[in-house]
ZAZA-226941 format. One line per 8 residues: number of its first residue (from 0); their letters; for each residue x, y, z of C-alpha. Coordinates in steps of 0.2 Angstrom, whole numbers, plus 5000, padded with zeros to 4 digits. Example, Ala and Ser with C-alpha at 12.3 -4.5 7.8 and 13.67 -1.06 7.14 Angstrom:
% ZAZA-226941
0) as) 5062,4978,5039 ~ 5068,4995,5036
END
This chain:
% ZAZA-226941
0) xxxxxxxx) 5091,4942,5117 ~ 5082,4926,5108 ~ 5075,4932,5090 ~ 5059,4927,5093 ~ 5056,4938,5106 ~ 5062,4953,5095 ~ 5053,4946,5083 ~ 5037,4942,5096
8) xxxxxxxx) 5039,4963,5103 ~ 5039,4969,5086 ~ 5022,4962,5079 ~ 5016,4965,5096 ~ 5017,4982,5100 ~ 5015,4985,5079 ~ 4996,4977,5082 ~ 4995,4987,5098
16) xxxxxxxx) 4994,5003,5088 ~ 4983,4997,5077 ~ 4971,4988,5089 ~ 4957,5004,5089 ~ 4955,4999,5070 ~ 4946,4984,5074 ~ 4931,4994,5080 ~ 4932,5002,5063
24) xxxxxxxx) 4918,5003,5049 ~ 4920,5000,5030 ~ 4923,5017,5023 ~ 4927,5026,5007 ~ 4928,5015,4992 ~ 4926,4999,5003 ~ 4907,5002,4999 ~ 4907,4999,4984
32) xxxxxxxx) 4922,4986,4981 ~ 4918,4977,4995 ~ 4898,4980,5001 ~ 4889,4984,4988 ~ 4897,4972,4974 ~ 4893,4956,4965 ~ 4911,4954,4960 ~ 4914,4944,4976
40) xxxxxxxx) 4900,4933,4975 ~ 4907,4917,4965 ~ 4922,4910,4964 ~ 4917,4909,4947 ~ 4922,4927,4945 ~ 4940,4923,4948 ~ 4945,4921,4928 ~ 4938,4939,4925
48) xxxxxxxx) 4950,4948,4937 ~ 4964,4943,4926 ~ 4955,4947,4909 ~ 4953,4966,4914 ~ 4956,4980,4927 ~ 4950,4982,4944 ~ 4935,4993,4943 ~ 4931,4983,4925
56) xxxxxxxx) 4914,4974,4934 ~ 4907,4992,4937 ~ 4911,4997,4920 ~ 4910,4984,4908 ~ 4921,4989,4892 ~ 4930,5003,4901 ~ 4947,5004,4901 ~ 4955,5006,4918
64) xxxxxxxx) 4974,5011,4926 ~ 4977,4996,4937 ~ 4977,4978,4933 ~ 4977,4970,4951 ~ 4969,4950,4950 ~ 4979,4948,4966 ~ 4969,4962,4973 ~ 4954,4955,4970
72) xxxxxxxx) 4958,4937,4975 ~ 4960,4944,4993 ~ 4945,4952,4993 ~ 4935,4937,4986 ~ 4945,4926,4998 ~ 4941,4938,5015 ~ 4925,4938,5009 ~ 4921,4920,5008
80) xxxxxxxx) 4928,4919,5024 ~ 4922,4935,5035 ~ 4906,4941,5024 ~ 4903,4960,5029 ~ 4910,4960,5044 ~ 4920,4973,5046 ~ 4931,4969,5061 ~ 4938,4952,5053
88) xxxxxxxx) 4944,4963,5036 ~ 4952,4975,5048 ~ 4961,4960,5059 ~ 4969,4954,5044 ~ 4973,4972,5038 ~ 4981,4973,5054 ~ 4991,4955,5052 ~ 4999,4960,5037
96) xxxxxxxx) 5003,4974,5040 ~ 5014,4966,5056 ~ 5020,4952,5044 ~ 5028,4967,5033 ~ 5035,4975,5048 ~ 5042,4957,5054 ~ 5049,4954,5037 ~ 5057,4971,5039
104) xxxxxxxx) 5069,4964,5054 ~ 5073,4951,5044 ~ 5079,4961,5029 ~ 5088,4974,5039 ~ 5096,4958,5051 ~ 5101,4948,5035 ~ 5109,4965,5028 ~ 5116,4971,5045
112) xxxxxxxx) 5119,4956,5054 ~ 5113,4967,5070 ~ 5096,4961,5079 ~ 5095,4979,5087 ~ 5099,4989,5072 ~ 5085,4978,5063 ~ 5074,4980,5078 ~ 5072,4999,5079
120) xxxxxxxx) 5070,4998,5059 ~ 5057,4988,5062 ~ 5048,4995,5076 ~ 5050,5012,5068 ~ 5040,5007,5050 ~ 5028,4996,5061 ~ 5021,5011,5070 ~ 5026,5027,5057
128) xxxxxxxx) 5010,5037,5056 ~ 5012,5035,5035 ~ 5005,5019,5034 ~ 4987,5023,5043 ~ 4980,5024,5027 ~ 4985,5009,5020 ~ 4982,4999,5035 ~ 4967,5007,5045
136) xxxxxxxx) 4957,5008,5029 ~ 4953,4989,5022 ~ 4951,4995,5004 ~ 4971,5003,5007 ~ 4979,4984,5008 ~ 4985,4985,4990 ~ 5002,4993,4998 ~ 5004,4979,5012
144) xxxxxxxx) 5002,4965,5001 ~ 5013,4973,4990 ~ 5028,4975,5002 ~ 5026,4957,5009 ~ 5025,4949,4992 ~ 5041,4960,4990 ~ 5051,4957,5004 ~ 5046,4938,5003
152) xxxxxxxx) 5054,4938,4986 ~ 5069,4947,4992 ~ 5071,4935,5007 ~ 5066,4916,5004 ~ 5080,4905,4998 ~ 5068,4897,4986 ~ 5073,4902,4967 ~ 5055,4896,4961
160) xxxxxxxx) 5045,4904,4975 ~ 5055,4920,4974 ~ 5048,4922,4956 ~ 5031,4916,4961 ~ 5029,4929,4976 ~ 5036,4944,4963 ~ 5024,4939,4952 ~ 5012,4939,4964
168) xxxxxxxx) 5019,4957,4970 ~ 5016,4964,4953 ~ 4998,4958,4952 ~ 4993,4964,4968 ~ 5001,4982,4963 ~ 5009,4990,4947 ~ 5022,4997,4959 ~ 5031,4981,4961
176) xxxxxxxx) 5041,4982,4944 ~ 5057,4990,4953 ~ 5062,4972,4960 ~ 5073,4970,4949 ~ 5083,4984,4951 ~ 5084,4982,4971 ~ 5091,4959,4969 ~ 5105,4969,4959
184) xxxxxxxx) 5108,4980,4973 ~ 5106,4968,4986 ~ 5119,4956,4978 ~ 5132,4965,4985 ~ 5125,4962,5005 ~ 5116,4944,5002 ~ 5116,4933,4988 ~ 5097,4933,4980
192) xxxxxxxx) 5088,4917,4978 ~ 5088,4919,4958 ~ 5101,4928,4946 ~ 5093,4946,4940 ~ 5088,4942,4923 ~ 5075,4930,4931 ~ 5066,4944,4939 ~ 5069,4953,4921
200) xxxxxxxx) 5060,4941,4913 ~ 5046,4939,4924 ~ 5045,4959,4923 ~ 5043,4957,4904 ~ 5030,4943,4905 ~ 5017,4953,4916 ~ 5020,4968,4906 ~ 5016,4959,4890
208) xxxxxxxx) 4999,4951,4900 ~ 4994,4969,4905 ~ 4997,4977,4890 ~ 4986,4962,4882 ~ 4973,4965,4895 ~ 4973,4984,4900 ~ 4977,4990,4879 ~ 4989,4999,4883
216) xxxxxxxx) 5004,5004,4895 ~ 4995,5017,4904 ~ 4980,5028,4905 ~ 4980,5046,4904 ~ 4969,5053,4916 ~ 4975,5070,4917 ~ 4984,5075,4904 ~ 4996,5088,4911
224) xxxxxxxx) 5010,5096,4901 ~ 5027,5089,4904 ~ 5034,5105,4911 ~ 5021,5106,4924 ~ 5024,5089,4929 ~ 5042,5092,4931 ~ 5039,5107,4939 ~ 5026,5100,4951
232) xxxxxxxx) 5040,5087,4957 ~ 5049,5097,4970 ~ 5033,5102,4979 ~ 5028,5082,4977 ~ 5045,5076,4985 ~ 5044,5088,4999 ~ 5028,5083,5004 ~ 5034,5066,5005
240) xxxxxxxx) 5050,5070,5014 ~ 5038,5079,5025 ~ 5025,5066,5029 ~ 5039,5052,5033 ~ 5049,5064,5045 ~ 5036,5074,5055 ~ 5018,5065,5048 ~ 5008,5075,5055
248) xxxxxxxx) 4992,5085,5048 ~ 4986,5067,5039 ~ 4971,5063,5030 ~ 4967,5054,5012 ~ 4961,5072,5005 ~ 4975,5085,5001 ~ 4975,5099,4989 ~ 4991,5098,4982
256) xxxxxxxx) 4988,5103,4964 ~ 5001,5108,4948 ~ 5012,5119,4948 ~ 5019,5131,4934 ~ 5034,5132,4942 ~ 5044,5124,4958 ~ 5046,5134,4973 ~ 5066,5136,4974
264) xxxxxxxx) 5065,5132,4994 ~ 5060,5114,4990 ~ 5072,5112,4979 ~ 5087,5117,4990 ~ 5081,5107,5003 ~ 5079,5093,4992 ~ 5096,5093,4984 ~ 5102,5095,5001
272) xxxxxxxx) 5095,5080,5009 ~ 5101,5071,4988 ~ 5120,5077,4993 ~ 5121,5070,5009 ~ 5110,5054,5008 ~ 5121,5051,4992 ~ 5139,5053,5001 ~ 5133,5041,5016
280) xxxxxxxx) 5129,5028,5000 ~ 5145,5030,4993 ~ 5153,5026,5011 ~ 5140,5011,5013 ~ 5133,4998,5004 ~ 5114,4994,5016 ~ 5115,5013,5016 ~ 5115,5013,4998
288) xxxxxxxx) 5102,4998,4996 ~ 5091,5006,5009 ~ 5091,5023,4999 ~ 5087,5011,4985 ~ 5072,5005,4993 ~ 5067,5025,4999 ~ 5069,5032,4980 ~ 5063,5019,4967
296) xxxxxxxx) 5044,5015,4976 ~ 5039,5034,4973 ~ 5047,5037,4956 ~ 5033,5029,4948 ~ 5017,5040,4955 ~ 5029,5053,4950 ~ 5019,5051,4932 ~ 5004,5062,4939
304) xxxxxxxx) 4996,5058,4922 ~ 4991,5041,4929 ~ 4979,5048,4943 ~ 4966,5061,4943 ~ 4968,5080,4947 ~ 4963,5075,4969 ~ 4975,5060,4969 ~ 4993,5070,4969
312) xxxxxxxx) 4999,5063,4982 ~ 4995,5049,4997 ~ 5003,5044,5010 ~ 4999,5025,5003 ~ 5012,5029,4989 ~ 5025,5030,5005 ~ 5020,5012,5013 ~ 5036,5004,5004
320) xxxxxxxx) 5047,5021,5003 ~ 5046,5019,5022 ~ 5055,5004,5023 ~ 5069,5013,5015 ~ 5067,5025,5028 ~ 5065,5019,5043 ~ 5079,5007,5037 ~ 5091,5023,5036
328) xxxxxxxx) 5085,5031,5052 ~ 5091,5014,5058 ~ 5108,5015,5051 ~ 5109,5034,5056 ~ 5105,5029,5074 ~ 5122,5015,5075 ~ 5133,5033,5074 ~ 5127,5034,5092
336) xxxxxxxx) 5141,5025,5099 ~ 5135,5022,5117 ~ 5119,5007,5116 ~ 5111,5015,5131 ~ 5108,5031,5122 ~ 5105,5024,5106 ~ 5092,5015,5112 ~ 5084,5031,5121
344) xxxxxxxx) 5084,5039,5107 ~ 5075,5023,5097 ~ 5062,5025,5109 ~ 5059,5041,5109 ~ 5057,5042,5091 ~ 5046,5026,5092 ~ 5034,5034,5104 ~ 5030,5049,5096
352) xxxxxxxx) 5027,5038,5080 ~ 5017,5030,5089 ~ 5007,5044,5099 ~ 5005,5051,5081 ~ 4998,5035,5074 ~ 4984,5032,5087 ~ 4979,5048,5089 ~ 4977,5051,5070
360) xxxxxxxx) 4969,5033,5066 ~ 4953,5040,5072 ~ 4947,5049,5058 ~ 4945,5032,5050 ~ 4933,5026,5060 ~ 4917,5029,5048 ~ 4914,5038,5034 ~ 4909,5055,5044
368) xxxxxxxx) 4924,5056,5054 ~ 4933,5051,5040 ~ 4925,5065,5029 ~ 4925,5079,5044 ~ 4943,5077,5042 ~ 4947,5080,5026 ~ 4937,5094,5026 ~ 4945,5102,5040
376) xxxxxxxx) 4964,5098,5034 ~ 4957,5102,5014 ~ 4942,5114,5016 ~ 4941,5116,4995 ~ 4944,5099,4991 ~ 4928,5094,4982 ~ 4930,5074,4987 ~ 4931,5078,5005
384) xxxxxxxx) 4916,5088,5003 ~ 4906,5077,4991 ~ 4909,5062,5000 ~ 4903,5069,5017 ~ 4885,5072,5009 ~ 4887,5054,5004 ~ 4890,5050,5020 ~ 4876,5060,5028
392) xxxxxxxx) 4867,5054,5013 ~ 4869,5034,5021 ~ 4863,5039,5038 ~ 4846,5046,5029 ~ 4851,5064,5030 ~ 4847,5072,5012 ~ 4844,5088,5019 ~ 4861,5089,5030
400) xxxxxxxx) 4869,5082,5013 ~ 4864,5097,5002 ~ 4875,5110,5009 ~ 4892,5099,5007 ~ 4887,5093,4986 ~ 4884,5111,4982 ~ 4899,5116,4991 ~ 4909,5101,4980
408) xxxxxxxx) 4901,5109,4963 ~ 4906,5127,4968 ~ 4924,5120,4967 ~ 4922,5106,4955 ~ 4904,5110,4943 ~ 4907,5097,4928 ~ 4909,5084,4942 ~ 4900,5071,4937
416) xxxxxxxx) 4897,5063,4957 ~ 4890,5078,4966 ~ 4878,5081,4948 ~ 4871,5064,4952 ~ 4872,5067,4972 ~ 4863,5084,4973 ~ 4849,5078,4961 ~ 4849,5064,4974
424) xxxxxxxx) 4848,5072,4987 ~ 4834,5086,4982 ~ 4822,5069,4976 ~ 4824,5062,4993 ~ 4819,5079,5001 ~ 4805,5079,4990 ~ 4809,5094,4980 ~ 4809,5085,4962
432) xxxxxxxx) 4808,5102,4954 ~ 4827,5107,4960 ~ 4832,5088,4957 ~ 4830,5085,4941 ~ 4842,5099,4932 ~ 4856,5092,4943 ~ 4851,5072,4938 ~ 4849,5079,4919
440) xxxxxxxx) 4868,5087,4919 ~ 4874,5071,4926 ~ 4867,5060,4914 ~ 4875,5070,4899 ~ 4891,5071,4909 ~ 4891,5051,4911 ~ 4880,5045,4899 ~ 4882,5027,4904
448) xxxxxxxx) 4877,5027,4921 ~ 4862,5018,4923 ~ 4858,5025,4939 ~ 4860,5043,4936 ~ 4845,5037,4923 ~ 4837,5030,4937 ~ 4834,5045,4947 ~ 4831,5054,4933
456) xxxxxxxx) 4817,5045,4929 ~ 4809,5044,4950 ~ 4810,5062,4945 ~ 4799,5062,4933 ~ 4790,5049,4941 ~ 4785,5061,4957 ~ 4782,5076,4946 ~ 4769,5065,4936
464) xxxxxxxx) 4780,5064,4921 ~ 4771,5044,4920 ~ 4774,5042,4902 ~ 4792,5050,4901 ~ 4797,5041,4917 ~ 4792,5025,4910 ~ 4804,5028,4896 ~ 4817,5032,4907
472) xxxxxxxx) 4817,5020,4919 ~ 4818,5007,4904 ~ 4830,5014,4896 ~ 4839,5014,4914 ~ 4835,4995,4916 ~ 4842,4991,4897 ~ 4861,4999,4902 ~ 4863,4993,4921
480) xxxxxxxx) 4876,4983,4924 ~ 4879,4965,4936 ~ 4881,4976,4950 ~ 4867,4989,4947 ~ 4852,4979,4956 ~ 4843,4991,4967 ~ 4826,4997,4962 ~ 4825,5000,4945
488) xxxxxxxx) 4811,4987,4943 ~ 4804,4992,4958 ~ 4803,5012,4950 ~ 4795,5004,4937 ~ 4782,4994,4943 ~ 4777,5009,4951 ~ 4775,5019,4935 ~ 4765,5005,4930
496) xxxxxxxx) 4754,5003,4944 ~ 4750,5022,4944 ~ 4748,5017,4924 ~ 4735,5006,4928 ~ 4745,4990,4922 ~ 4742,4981,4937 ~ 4751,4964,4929 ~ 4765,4973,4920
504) xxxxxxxx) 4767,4980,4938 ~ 4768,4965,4948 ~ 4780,4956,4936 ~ 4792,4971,4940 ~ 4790,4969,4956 ~ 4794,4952,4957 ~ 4809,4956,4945 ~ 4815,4967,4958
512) xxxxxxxx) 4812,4953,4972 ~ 4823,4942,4961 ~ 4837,4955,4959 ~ 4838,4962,4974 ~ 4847,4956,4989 ~ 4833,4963,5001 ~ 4816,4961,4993 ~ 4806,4968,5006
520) xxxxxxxx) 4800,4984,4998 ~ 4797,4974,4982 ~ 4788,4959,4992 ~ 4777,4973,5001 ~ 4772,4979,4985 ~ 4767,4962,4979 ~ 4756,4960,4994 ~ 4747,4976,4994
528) xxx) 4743,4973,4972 ~ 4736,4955,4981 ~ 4725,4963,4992
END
């Protein structure tokens, strides 16, 4: 069969499974990296992304765990193309995600010299359930970009462009940095397009930049012990040998927490699957590299003292692990001598991928369904339930919100989020009274959030505080940020107005039409002080 029409079936029925997606909303953190930012507006911003970390125009003088320009170039560049139109974001989610799975064939061919053997490899990582994270939700492309920047390193016969696209790889994602050790591996199957210490050096070079950038190597957001970390790893790697074997049960919320010590089952089953992958390696060299590919991706978010206490595990961290995978599953699959049944088998396994793909896609669909499900896979996780009062919160439902933010401080009460949230969601309900104690505790917990200050001050503002919530609100007004536009003026030519400083007033008001990208509430004002 021509390789282009292995090559044409594989991005096909790859895009086929992720067709529903299109239909999809911006969820999750797409709001406020892609919807509700200022950071996308101007090319102009493009020098910033390489001169801090990724969330650094939220949080001015923060530091920050990832360094990713790259990241943010494709979302400027998806942006100046498609606007807020969700359905073009997910189309070229989609794309890149059948690039990858293209580039996969071409690996697998190069290293195998067998179309078929490369085509189930293919098939199988373009349509395993692991990757529904990192393709179906837009803010999740950090991984695809990742892998293709990786794979077109590995595979172009270009020494410069090799270099180029693995530096590009590491500025798109941290993860990146085991190149190296994969062109030294693969040496023995293909010859690389550039000698090993090249790769070394451009490794050295961005480490250099990031440490310049980021002040530091890494961030310590939870600082566990050690021992706990160690002993956490077993329960980690299960869950990862789980999710790429039988993925089912998914969702971007799970409660896997620290352990004080490993449960011994894990780590019999573990050092099982270790003792036999590592005798097919000895016996086999794309065995061995695809092994490779499996084991180095995952070391890295090994270090749970990189990510918060909720962010243990994701199946994003298995979007290149998979490669490896699906790569071996390939391999396994040649031991079936008769090419009939090998590729009954192939199918087989691709379907109920697939099935488990498209029926578990749908909780991405908006920010509800997303939510529902987390809470129903990880009742006591406090982000599932924090995030669906936000979301209840963004179809104009305080009081449905309520329930789920107190639920998130029952488990979580020193969270900063569902402090702010609550106090939010009691204002909006009109019960200031039972607001403002919430809005007050988040204030002290992030004392640099200008809108927890905000709200505060509406608080006081409804309550009849005028004198306090004048103070507040310009306080608020002094610490917000590029992105923090929305209503503080308005607030406070409210205050004013009730005041009786009509022209004070009407010059916040008119601040507030300049700011804000829909004026109408503050032109409304304007007009009624007219009259």
């Amino acid at each position: 069969m021509p390789r282009w029409v292995l090559l044409a079936s594989i991005a096909l029925i790859t895009a086929a499974v992720y067709m529903s997606t299109l239909g999809y909303d911006f969820v999750y953190d797409d709001h406020a990296q892609i919807v509700e930012t200022k950071q996308l507006n101007s090319w102009r911003m493009v020098p910033h992304y390489f001169t801090g970390h990724v969330w650094s125009w939220k949080s001015p003088g923060s530091q920050g765990p990832y360094y990713r320009p790259v990241f943010l170039l494709w979302l400027l560049f998806n942006q100046t193309l498609f606007g807020t139109i969700p359905l073009w974001w997910h189309l070229t989610s989609v794309l890149t995600h059948c690039a990858v799975a293209l580039l996969v064939f071409v690996l697998m061919d190069r290293l195998t010299g067998d179309p078929v053997t490369a085509s189930i490899a293919a098939l199988f990582f373009g349509v395993h359930p692991c990757h529904i994270e990192s393709v179906a939700w837009v803010s999740g492309i950090t991984d695809p970009l990742m892998a293709a920047f990786m794979l077109g390193s590995l595979l172009t016969r270009r020494r410069w462009l090799s270099l180029v696209l693995f530096a590009a790889a590491l500025m798109e994602k941290e993860s990146a940095i085991i190149l190296p050790v994969l062109v030294v591996l693969m040496r023995g199957q293909a010859k690389p397009p550039a000698p090993p210490f090249a790769y070394g050096a451009v490794a050295l070079i961005y480490l250099g930049v990031r440490q310049a950038v980021m002040h530091g190597f890494m961030l310590v957001i939870s600082p566990v012990p050690l021992w706990q970390m160690v002993a956490t790893w077993p329960a980690m790697l299960f869950f990862y040998l789980k999710h790429l074997v039988w993925p089912s049960g998914l969702t971007v919320f799970y409660t896997l927490g620290v352990v004080n010590r490993p449960d011994y089952l894990d780590v019999m089953v573990l050092l099982a699957v270790a003792i036999g992958l590592s005798f097919w390696c000895w016996k086999s060299r794309v065995a061995a590299f695809a092994m490779a590919m499996l084991v180095l991706p995952i070391l890295p978010v090994l270090n749970i003292r990189a990510f918060a206490h909720f962010e243990t595990v994701h199946d994003r961290y298995l979007y290149v692990p998979s490669i490896g995978f699906c790569m071996l599953a390939a391999l396994a699959l040649e031991y079936v001598r008769d090419r009939r049944a090998q590729l009954g088998v192939a199918a087989i396994v691709m379907l109920g991928f697939a099935y488990g793909t498209v029926t578990q896609e749908q909780q991405w669909e908006n920010n509800v369904t997303l939510f529902q499900r987390g809470i129903h896979m990880s009742p006591n996780n406090e982000i599932a339930n924090q995030g669906m009062g936000t979301a209840l919160m963004l179809r104009n439902q305080p009081a449905d919100a309520i329930p789920y933010y107190r639920r998130a401080l029952e488990l979580q009460p020193n969270m900063f989020e569902s402090n702010y949230s609550l106090g939010r969601a009691y204002e909006a309900v009109g019960m200031c009274n039972e607001g403002e104690p919430y809005l007050l505790r988040a204030s002290q917990l992030n004392p640099r959030d200008s809108k927890t200050v905000l709200y505060y001050g509406v608080c006081q503002y409804n309550l009849g505080q005028l004198k306090a919530a004048e103070a507040t609100l310009r306080q608020a007004i002094r610490m917000k940020g590029p992105d923090d536009y929305r209503e503080y003026h308005l607030y406070l030519g409210l205050v004013l107005e009730k005041k009786g400083d009509l022209d004070a007033a009407r010059a916040e008001f008119e601040s507030e039409a300049r700011e804000n990208p829909d004026p109408s509430r503050a032109l409304s004002e304007i007009s009624r002080l007219k009259r």
